[in-house]
N, C-alpha and C positions, 0 to 999 in steps of 0.2 A: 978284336978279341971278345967284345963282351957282344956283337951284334952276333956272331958265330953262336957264344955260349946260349944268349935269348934265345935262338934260333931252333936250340935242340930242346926245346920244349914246349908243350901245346902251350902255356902261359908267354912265352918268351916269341913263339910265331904270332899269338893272336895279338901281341903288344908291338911290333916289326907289322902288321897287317893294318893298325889302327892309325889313320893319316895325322900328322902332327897339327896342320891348322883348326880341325874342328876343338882342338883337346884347347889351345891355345885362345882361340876365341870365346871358349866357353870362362875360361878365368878371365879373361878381361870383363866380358859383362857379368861374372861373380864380384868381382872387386868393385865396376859400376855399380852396383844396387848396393854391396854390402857399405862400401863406406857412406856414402849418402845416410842409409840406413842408422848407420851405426853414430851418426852424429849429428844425424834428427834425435834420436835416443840419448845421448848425450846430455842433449842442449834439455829437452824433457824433464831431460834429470836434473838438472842446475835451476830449470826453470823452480821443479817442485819444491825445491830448498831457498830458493833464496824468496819466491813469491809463490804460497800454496792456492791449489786450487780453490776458488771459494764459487758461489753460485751465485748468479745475476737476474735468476728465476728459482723461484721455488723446484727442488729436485720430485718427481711424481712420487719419491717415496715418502715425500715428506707432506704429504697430502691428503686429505682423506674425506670422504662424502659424508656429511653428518647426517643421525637418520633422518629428519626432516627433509632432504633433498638439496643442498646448498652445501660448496665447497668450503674446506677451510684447512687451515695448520694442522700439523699432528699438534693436539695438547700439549701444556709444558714441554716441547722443542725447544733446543736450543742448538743453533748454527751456524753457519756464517755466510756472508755476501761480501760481493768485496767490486764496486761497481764505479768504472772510472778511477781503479785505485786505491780505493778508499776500502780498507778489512774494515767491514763491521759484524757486531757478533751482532744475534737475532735470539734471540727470547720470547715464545709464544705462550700466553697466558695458558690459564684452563679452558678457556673457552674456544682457543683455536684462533686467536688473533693477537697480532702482532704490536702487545701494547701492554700497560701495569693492566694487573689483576682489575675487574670491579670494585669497588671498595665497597668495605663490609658497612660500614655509618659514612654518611655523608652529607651536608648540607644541604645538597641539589648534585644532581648527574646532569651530564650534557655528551651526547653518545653522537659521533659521526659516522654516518654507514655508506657504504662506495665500494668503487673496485679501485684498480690497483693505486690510483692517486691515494688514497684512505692507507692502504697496505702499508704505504714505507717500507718497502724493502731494501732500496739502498743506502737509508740514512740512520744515522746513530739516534738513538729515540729521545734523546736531549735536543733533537732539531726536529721533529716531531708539532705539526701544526697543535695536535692538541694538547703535547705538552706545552706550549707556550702559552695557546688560549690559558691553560689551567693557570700557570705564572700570573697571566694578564688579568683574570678575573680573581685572583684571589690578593690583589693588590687595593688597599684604600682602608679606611681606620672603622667602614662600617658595615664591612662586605665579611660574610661566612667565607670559609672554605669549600669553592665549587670543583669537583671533581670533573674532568673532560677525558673521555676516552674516545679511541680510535677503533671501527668493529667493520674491517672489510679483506676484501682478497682480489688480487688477479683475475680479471675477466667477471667479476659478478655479473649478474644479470638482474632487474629487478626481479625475478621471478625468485632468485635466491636471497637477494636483499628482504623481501617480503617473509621470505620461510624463516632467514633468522633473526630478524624483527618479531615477529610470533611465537619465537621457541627461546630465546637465548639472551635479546638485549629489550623487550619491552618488560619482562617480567623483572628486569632490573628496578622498575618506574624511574625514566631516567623523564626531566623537566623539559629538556629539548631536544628535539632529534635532528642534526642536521644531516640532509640528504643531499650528497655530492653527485651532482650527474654532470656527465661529460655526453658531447656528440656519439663515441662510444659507444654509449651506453644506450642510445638507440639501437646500433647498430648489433642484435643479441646474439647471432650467429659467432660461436666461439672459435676463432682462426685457430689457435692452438689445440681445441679437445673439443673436435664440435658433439662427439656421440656424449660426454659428460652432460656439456650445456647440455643438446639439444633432448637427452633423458628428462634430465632435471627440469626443464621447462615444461615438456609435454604431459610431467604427472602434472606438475603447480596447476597449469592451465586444468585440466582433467579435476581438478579438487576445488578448485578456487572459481570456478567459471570465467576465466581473464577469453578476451579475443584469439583466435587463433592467429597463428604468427605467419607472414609469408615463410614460402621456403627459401634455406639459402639460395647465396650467390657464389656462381664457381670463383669471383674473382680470393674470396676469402680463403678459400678450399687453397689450390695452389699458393696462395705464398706464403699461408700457414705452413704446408709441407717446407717450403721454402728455409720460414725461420726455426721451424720446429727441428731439421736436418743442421743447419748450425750449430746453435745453440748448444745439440747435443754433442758436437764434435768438440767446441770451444768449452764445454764444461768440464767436460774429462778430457784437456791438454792446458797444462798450464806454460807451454809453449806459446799457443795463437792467446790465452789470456795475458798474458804480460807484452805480446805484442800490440795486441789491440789498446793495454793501458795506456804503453810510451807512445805508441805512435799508431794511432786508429787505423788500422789497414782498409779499412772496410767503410769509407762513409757512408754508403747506404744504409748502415744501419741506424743512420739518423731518422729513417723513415720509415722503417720495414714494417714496425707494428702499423703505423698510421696505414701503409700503403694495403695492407691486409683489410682496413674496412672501411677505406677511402670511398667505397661505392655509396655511404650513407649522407656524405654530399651531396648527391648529384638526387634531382628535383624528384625523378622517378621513380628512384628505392625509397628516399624520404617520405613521401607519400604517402605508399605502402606502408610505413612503421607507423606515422602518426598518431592515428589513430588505438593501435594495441597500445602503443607505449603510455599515451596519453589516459587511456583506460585504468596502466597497470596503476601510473600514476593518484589514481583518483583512488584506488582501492588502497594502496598503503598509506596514502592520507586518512582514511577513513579508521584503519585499524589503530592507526599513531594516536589519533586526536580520543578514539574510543577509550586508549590506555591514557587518559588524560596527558598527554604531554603535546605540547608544540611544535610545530614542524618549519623547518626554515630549508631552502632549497638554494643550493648552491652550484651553477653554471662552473665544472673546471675545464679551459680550454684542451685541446690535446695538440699536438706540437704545429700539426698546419695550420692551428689558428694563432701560434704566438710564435712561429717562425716561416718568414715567406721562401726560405731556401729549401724546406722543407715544402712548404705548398708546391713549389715551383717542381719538387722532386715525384711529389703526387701526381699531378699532371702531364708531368714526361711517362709516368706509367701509361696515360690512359690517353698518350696521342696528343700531349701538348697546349690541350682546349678546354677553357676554362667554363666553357658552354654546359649549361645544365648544373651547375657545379656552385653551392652557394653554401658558403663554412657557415652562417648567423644564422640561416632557416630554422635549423631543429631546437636551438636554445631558444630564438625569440617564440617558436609555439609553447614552449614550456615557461619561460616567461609570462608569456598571456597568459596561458593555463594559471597560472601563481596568481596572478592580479584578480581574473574572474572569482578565486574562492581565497583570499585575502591573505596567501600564504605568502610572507615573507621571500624574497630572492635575492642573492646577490649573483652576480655576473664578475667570475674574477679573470676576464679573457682581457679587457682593459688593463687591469692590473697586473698582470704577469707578463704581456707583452711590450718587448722592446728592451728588456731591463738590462742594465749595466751594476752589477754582474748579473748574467743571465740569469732567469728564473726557474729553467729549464734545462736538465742535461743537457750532454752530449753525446756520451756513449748512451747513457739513460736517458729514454727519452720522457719522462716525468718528470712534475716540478722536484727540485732539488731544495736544499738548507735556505736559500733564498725566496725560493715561493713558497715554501712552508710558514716561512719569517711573515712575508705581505700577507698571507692567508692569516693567520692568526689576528692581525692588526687590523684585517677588513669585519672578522669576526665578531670582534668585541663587543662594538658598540650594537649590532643587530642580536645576538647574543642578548646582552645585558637587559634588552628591553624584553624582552622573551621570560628570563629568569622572575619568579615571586619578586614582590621588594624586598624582603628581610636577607635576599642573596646577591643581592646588584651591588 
């Protein structure tokens, strides 16, 4: 009866015409995609309530070029991270860094300037090297009140270290400046925003007469794209973020950044930096010492120098071979550089390596509450001799 009834109608022929398996197949792979779908979205959802999204890198809108030519925080920001599990909220001064304000009076300043080891971004700012420094030197029955601040960002470059040394933290008149350099920090090719850096370089040098810089290397270029393509997925899902909390899906990410500018190991591209770097070197000594303050220079390892599983992870990138390939080179030329013009050095790749508790993340790969602790406590005493005597 009812094929009959279809039948007498152009709607009821062209439905009696239409073969039953393709109608049939199609709802099966509707249901394939959609439930999958619908319980990745789900789980999203539960993710966002029960663990919210928070950022493990600064988000690019929270960012901004200051006009001198050096990156930094949006001012007065306030946001959050949440890195290994740990929510912490973030608080950026006026001046775009991630630390208390300047102090308006104060005994003596003591300003640390760096990229991201200086930044703190995934720690609560009570674990904070230079809050503790500040604790540690303002302890004893004939010491002032010495203020320590923290004035760095993600990926600096000397060339930006220098711009806001110039504009922002010498006019502070702070008594000592400690300069955190890492291997890194050789290496100035920005894996994550090379046209940012390599702008802001190209005027500094262009103004400042510094050496010109080799051109990058493609290794940096790719797995920049690499981590930058993550990151972005992992920051807007608080799915893959609370996976990665409980249970790291991903161990390479114990190395990605390193592996991004792992080429400034190796004897050939070091080389090639030494010299600019060593330059830039000599120039913001010169501007530091001219603002009367003191300069103290401080070596921070970066993970293939105070983890061999990560070394070991560097080298499988690049075919296994440790040839050409030497972690001490670029600190010991900066070392010597330091002894030749009597500038104080500490080297804290001895001191952060090996530690029990690590000193080092794991999903983060920066010194963590623990190397912030030993950094503080190496500080002090080289610190203290630096400081007037009416502030030791």
């Amino acid at each position: 009866m009812s094929s009959s009834t279809s039948s007498s109608s152009p709607l009821g022929a062209a439905l009696d015409a239409t073969p039953v398996a393709p109608w049939a197949t199609r709802r099966y792979v509707r249901r394939a995609l959609l439930w999958p779908t619908a319980a990745v979205l789900l789980a999203e959802l539960l993710c966002r309530v029960v663990s919210p999204v928070y950022l493990e890198n600064p988000d690019p809108r929270e960012v901004e070029v200051a006009a001198p030519g050096y990156r930094r925080l949006r001012p007065n920001l306030t946001t959050h991270t949440n890195v290994g599990g740990v929510p912490t909220t973030v608080k950026v001064n006026a001046d775009g860094f991630r630390d208390a304000p300047f102090p308006a009076t104060r005994a003596c300043l003591v300003v640390g300037v760096g990229n991201s080891f200086v930044a703190n971004w995934a720690l609560p700012q009570e674990a904070f090297w230079s809050t503790q420094l500040e604790s540690k030197l303002g302890n004893g029955p004939d010491v002032q009140r010495c203020a320590v601040r923290s004035a760095g960002f993600q990926g600096w470059t000397l060339a930006e270290m220098d711009s806001a040394l110039a504009h922002v933290i010498l006019p502070q008149r702070p008594e000592v400046v400690v300069l955190f350099f890492s291997n890194l920090t050789m290496w100035t090719d920005a894996a994550f925003d090379p046209a940012v850096n390599d702008a802001a370089i190209a005027k500094w040098q262009a103004s400042s007469g510094h050496p010109p810089r080799p051109p990058p290397r493609s290794e940096a270029t790719w797995m920049g794209r690499v981590i930058g393509f993550y990151n972005t997925i992992e920051r807007h899902s608080a799915l893959l973020g609370t996976l990665k909390v409980r249970a790291p899906m991903l161990p390479m990410t114990l190395g990605l950044s390193e592996l991004a500018v792992a080429p400034v190991y190796r004897d050939e591209v070091f080389s090639a930096r030494e010299g600019p770097t060593l330059a830039s070197l000599d120039l913001l000594r010169g501007r530091i010492e001219r603002a009367g303050a003191k300069l103290l220079v401080v070596a921070v390892p970066a993970l293939p120098e105070a983890d061999e599983d990560v070394y070991d992870l560097m080298l499988a990138a690049y075919g296994g071979s440790d040839r050409g390939v030497n972690l001490t080179r670029p600190v010991a030329a900066v070392q010597k550089w330091a002894q030749a013009r009597h500038v104080p050095f500490l080297d804290l790749a001895p001191v952060l390596r090996g530690r029990q508790p690590p000193a080092m993340g794991y999903v983060d790969h920066h010194w963590n509450d623990v190397g912030n602790a030993l950094a503080a406590k190496e500080l002090e005493p080289l610190v203290r001799q630096l400081l007037p005597p009416t502030t030791r």
